[in-house]
ROTOR-932396 format. One record per atom (N, C-alpha, C): residue in one letter; x, y, z. Coordinates in pm, whole numbers, padded with zeros to 5 digits, always signed. Last residue first. Layout:
// residues N
AXYZ ...
END
This chain:
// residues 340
X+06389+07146-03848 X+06567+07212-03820 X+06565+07343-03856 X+06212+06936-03626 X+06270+07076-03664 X+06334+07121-03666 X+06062+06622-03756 X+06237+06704-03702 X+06166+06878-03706 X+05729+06650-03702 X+05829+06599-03804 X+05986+06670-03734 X+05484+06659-03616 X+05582+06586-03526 X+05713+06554-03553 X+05219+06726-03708 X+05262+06603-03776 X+05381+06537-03688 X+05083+06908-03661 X+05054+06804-03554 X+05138+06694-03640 X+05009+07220-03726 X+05105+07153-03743 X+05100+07049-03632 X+04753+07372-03644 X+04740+07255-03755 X+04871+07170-03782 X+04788+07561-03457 X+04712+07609-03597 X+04761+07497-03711 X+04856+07440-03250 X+04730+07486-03243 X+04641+07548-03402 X+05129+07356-03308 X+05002+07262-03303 X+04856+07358-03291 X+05188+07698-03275 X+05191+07609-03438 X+05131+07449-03423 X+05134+07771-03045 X+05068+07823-03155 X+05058+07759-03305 X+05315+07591-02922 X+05178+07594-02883 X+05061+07634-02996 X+05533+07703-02980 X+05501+07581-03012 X+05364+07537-03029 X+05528+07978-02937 X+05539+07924-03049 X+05512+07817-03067 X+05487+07939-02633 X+05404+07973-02724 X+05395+07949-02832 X+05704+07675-02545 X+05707+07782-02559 X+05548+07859-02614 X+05669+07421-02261 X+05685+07443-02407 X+05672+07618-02407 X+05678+07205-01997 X+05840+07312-02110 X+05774+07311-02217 X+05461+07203-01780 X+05501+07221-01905 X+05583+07294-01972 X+05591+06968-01485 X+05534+07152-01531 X+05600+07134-01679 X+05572+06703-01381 X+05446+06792-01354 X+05445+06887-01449 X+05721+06498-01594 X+05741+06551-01492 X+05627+06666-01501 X+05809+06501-01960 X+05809+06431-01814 X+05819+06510-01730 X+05557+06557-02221 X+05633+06582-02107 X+05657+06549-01978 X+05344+06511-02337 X+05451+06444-02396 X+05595+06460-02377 X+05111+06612-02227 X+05157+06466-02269 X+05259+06438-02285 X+05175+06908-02320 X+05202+06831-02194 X+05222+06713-02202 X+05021+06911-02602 X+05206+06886-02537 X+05247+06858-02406 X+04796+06918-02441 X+04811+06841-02596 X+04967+06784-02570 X+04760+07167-02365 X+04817+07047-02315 X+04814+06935-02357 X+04856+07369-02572 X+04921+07339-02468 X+04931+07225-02397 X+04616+07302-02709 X+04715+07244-02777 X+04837+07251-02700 X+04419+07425-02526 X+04408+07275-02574 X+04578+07188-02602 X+04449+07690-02559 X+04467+07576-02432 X+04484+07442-02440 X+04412+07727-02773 X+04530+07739-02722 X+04591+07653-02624 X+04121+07641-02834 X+04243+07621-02920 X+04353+07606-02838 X+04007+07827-02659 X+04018+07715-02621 X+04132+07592-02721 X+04116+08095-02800 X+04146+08050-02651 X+04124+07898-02622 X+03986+08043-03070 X+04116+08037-03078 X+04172+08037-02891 X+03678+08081-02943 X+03778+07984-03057 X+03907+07987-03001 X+03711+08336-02820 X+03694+08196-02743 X+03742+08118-02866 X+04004+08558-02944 X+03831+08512-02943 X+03801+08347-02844 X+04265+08640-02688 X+04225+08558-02784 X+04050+08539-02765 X+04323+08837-02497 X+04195+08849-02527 X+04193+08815-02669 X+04531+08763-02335 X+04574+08804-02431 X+04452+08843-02562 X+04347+08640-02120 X+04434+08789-02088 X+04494+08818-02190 X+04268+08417-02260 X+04199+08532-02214 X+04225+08659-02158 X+04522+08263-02286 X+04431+08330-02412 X+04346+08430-02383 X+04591+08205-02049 X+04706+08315-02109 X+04617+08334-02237 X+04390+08061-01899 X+04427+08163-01860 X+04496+08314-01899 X+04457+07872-02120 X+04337+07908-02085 X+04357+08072-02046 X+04688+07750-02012 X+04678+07803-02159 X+04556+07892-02194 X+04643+07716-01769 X+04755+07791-01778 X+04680+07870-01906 X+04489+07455-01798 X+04394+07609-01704 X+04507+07739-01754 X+04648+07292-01938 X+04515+07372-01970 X+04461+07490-01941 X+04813+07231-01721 X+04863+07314-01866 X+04746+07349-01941 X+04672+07099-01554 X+04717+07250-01542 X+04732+07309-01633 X+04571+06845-01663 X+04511+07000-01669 X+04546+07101-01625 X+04852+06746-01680 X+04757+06767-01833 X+04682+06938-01783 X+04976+06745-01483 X+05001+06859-01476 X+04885+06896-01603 X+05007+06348-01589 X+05047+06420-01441 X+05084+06582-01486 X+05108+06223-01821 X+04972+06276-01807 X+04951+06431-01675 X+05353+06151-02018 X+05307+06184-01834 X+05235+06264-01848 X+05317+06020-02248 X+05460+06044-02203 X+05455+06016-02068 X+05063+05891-02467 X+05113+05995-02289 X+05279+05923-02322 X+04968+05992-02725 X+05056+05896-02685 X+05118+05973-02560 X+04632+06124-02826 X+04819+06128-02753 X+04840+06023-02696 X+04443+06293-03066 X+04498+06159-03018 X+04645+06169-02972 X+04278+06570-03029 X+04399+06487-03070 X+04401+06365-03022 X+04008+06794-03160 X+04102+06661-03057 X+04153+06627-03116 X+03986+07082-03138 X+03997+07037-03223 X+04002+06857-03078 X+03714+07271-02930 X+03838+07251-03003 X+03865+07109-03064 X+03390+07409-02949 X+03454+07311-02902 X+03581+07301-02972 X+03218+07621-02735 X+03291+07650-02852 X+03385+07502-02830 X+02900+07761-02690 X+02985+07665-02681 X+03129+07697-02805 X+02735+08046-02564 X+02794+08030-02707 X+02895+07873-02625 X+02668+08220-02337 X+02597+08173-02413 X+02590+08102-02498 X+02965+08355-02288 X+02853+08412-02386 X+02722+08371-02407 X+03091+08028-02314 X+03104+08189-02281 X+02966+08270-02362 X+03206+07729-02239 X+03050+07792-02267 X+03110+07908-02194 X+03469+07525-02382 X+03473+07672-02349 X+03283+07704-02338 X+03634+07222-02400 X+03506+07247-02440 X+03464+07399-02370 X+03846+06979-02546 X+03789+07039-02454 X+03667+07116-02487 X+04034+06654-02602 X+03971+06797-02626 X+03901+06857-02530 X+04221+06371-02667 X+04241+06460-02608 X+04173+06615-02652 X+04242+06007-02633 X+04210+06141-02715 X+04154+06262-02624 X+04519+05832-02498 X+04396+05910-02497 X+04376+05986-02631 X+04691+05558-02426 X+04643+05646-02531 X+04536+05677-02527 X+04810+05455-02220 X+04927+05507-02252 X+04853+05623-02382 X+04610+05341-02075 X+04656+05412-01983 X+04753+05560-02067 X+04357+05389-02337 X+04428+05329-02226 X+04517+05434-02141 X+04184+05564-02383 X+04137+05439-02443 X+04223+05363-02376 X+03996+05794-02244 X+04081+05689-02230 X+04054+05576-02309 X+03896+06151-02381 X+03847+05962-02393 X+03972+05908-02387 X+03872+06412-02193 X+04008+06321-02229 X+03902+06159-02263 X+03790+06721-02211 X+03703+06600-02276 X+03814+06502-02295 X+03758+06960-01985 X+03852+06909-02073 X+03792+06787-02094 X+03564+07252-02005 X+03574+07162-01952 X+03666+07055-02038 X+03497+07625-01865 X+03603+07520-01925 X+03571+07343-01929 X+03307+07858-01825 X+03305+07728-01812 X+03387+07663-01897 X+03276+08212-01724 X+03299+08127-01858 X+03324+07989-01794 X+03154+08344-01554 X+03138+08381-01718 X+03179+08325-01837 X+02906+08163-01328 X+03004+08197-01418 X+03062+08280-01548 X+02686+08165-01147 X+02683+08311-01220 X+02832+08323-01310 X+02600+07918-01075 X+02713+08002-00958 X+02715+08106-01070 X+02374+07793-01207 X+02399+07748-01053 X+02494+07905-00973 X+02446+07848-01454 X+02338+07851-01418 X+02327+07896-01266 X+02744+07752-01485 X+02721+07849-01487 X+02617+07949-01454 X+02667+07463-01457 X+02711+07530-01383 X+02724+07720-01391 X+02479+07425-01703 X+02408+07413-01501 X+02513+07472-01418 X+02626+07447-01885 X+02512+07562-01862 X+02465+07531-01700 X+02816+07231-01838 X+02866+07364-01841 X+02744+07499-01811 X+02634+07029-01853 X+02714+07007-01776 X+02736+07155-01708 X+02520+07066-02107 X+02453+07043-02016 X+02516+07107-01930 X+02749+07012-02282 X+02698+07141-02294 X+02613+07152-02190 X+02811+06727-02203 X+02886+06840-02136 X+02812+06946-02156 X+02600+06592-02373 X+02581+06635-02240 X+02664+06694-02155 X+02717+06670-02613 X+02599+06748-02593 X+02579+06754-02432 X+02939+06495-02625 X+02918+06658-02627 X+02780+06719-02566 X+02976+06250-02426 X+02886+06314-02528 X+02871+06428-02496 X+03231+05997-02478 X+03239+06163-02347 X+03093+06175-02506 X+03405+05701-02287 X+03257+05783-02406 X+03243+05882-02393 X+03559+05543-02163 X+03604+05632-02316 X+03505+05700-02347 X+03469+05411-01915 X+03437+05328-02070 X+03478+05398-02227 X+03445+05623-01758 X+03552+05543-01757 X+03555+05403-01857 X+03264+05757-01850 X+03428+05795-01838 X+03514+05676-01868 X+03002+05786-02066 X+03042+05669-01945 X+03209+05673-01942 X+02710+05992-02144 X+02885+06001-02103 X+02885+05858-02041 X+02436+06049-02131 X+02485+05953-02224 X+02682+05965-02247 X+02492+06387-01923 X+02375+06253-02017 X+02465+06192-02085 X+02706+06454-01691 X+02685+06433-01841 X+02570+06345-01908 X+02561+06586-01357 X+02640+06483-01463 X+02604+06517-01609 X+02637+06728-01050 X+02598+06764-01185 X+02631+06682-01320 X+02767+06696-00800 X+02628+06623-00866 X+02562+06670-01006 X+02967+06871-00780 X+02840+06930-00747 X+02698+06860-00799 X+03145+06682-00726 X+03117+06777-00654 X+03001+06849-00638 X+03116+06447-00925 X+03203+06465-00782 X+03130+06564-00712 X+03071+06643-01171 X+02946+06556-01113 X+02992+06533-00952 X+03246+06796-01216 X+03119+06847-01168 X+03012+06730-01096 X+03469+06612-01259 X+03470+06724-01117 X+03315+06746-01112 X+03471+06479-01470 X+03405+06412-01387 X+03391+06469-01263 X+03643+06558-01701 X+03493+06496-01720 X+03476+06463-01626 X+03723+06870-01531 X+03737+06764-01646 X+03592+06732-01650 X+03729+07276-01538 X+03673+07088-01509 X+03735+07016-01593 X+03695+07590-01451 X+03727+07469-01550 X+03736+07406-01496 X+03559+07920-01407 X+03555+07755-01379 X+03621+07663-01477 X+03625+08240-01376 X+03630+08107-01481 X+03635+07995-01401 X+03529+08374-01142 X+03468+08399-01280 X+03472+08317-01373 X+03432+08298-00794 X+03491+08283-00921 X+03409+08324-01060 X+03276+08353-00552 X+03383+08484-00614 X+03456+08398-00731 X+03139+08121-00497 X+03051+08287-00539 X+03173+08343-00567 X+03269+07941-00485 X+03233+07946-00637 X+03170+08078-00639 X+03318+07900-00197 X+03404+07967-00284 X+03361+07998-00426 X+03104+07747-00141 X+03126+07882-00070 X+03177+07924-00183 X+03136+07496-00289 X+03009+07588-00315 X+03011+07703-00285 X+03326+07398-00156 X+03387+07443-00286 X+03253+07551-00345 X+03211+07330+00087 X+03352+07403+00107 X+03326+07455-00057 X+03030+07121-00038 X+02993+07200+00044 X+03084+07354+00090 X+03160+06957-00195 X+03042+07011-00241 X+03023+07126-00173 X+03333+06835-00044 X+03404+06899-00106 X+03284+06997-00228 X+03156+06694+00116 X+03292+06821+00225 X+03282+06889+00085 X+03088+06557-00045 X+02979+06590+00072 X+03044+06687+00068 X+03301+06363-00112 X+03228+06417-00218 X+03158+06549-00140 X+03597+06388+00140 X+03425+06355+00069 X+03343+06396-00058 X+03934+06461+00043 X+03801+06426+00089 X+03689+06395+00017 X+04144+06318-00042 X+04174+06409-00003 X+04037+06417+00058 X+04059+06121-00258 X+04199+06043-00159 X+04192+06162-00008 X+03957+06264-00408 X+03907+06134-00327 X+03973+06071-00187 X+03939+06549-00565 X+04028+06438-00515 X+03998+06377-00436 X+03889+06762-00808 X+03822+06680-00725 X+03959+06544-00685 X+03910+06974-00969 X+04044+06915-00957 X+03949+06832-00810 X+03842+07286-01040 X+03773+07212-00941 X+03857+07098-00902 X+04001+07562-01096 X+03979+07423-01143 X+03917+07338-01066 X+03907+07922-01101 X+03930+07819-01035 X+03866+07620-01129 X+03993+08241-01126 X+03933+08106-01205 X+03964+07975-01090 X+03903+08545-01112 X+03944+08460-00988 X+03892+08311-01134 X+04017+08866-01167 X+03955+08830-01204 X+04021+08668-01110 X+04008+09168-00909 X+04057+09074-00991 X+03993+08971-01046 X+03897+09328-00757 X+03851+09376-00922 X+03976+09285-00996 X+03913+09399-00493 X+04012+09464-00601 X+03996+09385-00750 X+03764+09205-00411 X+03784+09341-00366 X+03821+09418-00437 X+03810+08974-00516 X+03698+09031-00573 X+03689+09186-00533 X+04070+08907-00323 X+04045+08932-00476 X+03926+09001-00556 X+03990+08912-00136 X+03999+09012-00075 X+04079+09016-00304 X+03836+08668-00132 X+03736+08793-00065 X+03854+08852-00147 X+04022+08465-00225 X+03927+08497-00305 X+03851+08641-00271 X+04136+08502+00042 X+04200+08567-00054 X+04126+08575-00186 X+03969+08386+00222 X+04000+08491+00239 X+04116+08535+00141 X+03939+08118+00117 X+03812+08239+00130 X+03859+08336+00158 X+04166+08001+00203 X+04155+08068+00031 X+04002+08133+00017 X+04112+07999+00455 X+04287+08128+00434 X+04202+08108+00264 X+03953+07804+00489 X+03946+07936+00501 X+04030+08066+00459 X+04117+07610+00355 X+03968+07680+00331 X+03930+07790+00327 X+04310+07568+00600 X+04318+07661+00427 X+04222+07643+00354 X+04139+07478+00802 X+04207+07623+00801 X+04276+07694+00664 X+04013+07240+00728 X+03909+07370+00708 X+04033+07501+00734 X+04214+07071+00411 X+04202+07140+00578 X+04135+07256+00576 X+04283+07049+00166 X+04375+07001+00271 X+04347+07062+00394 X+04137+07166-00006 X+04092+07005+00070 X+04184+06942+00168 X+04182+07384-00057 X+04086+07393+00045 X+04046+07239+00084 X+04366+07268-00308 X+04415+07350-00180 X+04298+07335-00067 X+04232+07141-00474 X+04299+07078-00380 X+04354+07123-00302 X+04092+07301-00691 X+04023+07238-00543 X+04112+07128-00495 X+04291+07551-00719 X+04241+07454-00768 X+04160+07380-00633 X+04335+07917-00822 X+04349+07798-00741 X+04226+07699-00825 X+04459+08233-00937 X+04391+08122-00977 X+04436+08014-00872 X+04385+08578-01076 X+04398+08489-00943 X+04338+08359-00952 X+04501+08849-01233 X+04405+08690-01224 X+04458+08644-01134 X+04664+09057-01260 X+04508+09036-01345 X+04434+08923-01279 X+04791+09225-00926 X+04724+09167-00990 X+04653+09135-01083 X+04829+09458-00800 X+04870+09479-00923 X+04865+09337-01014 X+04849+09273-00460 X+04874+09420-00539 X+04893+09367-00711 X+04806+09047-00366 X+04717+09049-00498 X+04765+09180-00578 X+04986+09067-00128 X+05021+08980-00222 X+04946+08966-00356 X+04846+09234-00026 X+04963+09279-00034 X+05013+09226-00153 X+04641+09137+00104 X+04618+09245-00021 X+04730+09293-00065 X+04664+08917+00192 X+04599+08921+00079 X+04614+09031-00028 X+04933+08802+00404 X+04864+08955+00417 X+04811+08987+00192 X+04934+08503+00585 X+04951+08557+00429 X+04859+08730+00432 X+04938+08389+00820 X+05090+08394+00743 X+05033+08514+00588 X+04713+08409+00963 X+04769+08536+00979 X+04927+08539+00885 X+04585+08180+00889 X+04535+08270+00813 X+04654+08393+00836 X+04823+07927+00883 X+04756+08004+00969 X+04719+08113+00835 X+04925+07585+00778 X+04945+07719+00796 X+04830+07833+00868 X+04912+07324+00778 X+04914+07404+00913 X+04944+07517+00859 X+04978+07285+00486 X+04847+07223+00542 X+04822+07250+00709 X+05202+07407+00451 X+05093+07465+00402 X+04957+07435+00479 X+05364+07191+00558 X+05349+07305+00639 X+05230+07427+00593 X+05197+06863+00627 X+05241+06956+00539 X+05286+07134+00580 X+05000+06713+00790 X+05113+06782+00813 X+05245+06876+00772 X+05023+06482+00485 X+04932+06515+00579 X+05057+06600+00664 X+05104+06385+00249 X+05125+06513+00264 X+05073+06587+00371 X+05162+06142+00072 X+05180+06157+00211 X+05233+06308+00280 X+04919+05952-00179 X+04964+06083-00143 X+05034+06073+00018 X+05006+05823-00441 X+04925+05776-00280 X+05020+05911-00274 X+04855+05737-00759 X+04905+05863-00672 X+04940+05812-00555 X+04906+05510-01060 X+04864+05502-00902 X+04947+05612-00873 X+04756+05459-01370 X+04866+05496-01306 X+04825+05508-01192 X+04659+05132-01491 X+04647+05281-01470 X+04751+05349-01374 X+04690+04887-01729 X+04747+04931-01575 X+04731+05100-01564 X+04612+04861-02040 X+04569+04859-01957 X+04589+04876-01763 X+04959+05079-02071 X+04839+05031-02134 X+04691+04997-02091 X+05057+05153-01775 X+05085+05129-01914 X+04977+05027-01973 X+05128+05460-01512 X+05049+05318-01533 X+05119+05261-01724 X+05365+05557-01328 X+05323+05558-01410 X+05214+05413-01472 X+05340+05582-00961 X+05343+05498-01021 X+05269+05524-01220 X+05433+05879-00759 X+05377+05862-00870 X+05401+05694-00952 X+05386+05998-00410 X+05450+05927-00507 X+05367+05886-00637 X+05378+06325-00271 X+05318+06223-00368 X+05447+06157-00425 X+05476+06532+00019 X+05507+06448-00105 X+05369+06317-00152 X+05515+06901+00180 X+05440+06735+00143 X+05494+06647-00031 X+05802+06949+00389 X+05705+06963+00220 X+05617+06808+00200 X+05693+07085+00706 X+05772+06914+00595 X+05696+07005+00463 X+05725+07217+00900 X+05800+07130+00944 X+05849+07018+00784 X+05702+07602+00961 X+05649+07435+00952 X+05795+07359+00921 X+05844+07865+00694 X+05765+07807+00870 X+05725+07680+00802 X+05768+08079+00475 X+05857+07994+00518 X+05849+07994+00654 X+05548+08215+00244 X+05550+08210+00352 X+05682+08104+00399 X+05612+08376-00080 X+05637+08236-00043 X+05651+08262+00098 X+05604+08603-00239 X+05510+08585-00106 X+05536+08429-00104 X+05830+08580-00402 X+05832+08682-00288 X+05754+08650-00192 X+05891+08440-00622 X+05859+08359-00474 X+05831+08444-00360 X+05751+08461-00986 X+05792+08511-00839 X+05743+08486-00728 X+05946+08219-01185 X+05837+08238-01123 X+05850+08316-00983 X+06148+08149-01332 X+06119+08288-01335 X+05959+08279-01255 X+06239+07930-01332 X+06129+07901-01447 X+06103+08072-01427 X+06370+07941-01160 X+06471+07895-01219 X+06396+07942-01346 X+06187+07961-00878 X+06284+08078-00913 X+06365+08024-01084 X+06120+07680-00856 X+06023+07789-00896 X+06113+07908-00962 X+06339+07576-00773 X+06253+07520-00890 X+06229+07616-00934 X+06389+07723-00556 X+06468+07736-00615 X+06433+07678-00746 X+06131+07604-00376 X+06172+07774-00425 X+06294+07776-00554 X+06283+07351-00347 X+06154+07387-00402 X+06128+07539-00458 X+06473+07390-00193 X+06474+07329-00317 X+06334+07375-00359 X+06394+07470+00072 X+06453+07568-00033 X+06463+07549-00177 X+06265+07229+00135 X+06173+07370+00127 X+06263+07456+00005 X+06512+07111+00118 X+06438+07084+00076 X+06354+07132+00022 X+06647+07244+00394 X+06662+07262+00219 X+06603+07226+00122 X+06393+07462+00566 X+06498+07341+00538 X+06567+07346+00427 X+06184+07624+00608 X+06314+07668+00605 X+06408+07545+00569 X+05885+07491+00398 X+05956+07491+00557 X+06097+07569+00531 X+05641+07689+00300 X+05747+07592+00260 X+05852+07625+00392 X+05346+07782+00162 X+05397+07784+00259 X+05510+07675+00265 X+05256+08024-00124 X+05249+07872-00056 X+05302+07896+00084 X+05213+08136-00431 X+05230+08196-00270 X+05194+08034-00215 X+05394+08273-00735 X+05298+08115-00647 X+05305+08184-00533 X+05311+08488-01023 X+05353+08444-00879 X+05334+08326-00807 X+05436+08530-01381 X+05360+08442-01282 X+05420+08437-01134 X+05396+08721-01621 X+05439+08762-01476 X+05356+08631-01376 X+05469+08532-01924 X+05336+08644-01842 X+05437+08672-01712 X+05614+08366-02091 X+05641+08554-02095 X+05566+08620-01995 X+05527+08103-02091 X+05450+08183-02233 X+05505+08299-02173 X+05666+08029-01828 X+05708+07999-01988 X+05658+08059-02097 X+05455+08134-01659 X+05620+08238-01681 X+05661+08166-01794 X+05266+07973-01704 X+05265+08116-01764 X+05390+08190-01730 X+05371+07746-01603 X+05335+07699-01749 X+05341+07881-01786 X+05418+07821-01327 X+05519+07778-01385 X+05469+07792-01584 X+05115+07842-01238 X+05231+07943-01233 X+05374+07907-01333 X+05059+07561-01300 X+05031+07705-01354 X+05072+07780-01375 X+05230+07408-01095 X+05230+07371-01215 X+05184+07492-01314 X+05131+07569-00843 X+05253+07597-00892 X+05292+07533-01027 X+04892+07443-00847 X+04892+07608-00863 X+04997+07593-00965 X+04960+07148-00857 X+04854+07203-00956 X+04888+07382-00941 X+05297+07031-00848 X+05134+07070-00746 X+05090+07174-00841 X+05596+06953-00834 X+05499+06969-00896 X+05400+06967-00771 X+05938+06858-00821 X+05867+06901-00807 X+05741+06898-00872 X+06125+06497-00803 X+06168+06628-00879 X+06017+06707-00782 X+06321+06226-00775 X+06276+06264-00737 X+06276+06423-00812 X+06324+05852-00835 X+06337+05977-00891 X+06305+06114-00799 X+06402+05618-00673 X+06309+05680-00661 X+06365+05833-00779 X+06531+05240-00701 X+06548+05392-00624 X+06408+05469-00762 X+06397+05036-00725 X+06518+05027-00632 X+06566+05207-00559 X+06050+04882-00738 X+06168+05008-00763 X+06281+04987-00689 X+05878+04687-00738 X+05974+04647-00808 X+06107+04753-00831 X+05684+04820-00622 X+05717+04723-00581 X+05852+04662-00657 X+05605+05013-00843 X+05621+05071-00672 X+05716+04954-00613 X+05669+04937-01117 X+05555+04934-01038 X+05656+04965-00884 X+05820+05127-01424 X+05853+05018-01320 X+05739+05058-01200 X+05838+05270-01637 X+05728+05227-01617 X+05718+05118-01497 X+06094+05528-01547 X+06007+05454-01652 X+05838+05423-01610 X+06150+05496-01172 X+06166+05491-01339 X+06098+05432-01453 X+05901+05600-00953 X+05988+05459-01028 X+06082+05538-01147 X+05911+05895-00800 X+05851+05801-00866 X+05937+05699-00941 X+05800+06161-00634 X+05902+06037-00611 X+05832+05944-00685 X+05776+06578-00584 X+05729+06422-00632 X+05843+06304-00696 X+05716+06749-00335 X+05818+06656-00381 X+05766+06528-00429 X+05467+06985-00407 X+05498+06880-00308 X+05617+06816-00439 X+05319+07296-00357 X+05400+07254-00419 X+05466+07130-00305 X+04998+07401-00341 X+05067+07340-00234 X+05211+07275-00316 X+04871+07743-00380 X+04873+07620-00339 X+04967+07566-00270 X+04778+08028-00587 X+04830+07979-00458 X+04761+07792-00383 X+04891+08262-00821 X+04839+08167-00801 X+04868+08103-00659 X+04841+08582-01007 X+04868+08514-00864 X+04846+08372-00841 X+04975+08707-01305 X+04900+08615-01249 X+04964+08545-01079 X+04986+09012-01456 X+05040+08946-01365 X+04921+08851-01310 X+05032+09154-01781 X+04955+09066-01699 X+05042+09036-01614 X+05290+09427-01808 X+05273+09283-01825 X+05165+09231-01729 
END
């Protein structure tokens, strides 16, 4: 069985009910999520061998969190345990015109002090296919920067394959920092994936005739988008997800694969969000599980797509759907009808 490594920051996420604003909450929901471990989680649901490696305090809390992971069959073996706090995000769902609000309070995190000497790389990549992070791990601090330069190294060592989501965050750092830190790392990745607006964030690379945050996405100038990056860092393949907001509650929803030389664009949907919050993980996941199942690019970006297609329409960070499901929106059943 493929085995996928993934490594980040799994944080306790607290949010209103429903659609209720920060200010008006009485109590707090509370459950898990963070972009690796959202991954990891989406490919032990399709059957693959998914690992997370993080760092999580001995408390219970910490333990809660492992115990998420463990439930979805995800393996915790290299889960480091030390430090002091799981970091947390609170989540304000947005509605219609009101967008949804993150504030993050994860500073001090025990991941975010962790030490290069907690994680032994080669131990934890043994028997590895893929190795995947997002650019929010190396934004929490030049020392896990460094700790994910040193597992990207010691990935390319051993002839794993390395994707990485760029996942640009503002709140977290500079455009500048995160150009500069994320540029190192792009020499040992093979798949890149994006939304509409990481490349430019980061590596100043924009869409011609795109305006995001006005709904407009133009194909053509993603195809841009995707050849400069690949241009730039020697990618083999370029993901990018095409979400037009039309509001908070309704997007249209596609993406966009440059392999080969060759674009390949998937279908779009129109979604009625549920909870947006993990969309592109469940992408990078679906992504991830077409190319190790050496679906043609068509039908991989298909996959991916229609994975997170369904995300939408799931509460809480990590995607409950099966393959089957996946496979039957992906091959045209979008109607939504009972299934008995």
């Amino acid at each position: 069985m493929e085995r996928v490594v993934t490594f980040g920051e799994i944080m306790l996420r607290l949010a209103p009910e429903g659609y209720y604003r920060f200010v008006q909450a009485h109590t707090l929901g509370a459950t898990f999520g963070g972009g690796e471990a959202n991954v990891a989680i989406s490919l032990a649901n399709f059957g693959l061998s998914a690992a997370f490696v993080t760092k999580l305090p001995k408390h219970e809390i910490g333990q809660a969190a492992v115990n998420k992971l463990r439930e979805f069959g995800v393996d915790t073996s290299g889960i480091v345990r030390g430090g002091n706090r799981v970091g947390i995000y609170f989540l304000e769902k947005g509605a219609s015109q009101r967008p949804s609000k993150v504030i993050y309070d994860r500073a001090h995190s025990a991941i975010a002090e962790a030490a290069p000497e907690d994680f032994n790389w080669k131990a934890l990549l043994t028997d590895a296919a893929w190795f995947h992070f997002t650019g929010i791990t190396p934004a929490l601090g030049d020392t896990v920067a460094a700790i994910m330069e040193d597992a990207c190294k010691q990935a390319k060592a051993q002839g794993i394959t390395v994707s990485c989501d760029l996942n640009y965050r503002k709140n977290l750092w500079s455009r500048e920092k995160a150009g500069e830190v994320m540029g190192r790392l792009m020499d040992y990745v093979d798949v890149c994936i994006a939304n509409e607006e990481d490349a430019a964030d980061v590596f100043g690379i924009h869409a011609d005739n795109s305006d995001v945050s006005g709904g407009k996405i133009n194909r053509e100038g993603y195809q841009g988008v995707a050849r400069a990056l690949a241009e730039r860092f020697g990618f083999k393949k370029v993901a990018i997800t095409l979400r037009e907001s039309i509001s908070a509650n309704d997007n249209n929803w596609a993406a966009m694969l440059y392999e080969g030389g060759a674009f390949y664009f998937s279908k779009k949907y129109p979604v009625r969000i549920v909870d947006r919050v993990g969309g592109g993980d469940s992408f990078g996941a679906g992504l991830i599980y077409g190319t190790l199942k050496s679906l043609p690019p068509q039908a991989a970006i298909e996959f991916a797509v229609a994975a997170s297609c369904l995300k939408h329409s799931v509460e809480g960070d990590f995607n409950h759907v099966s393959v089957d499901e996946v496979q039957k929106l992906a091959g045209g059943d979008a109607s939504g009808r009972v299934q008995r």
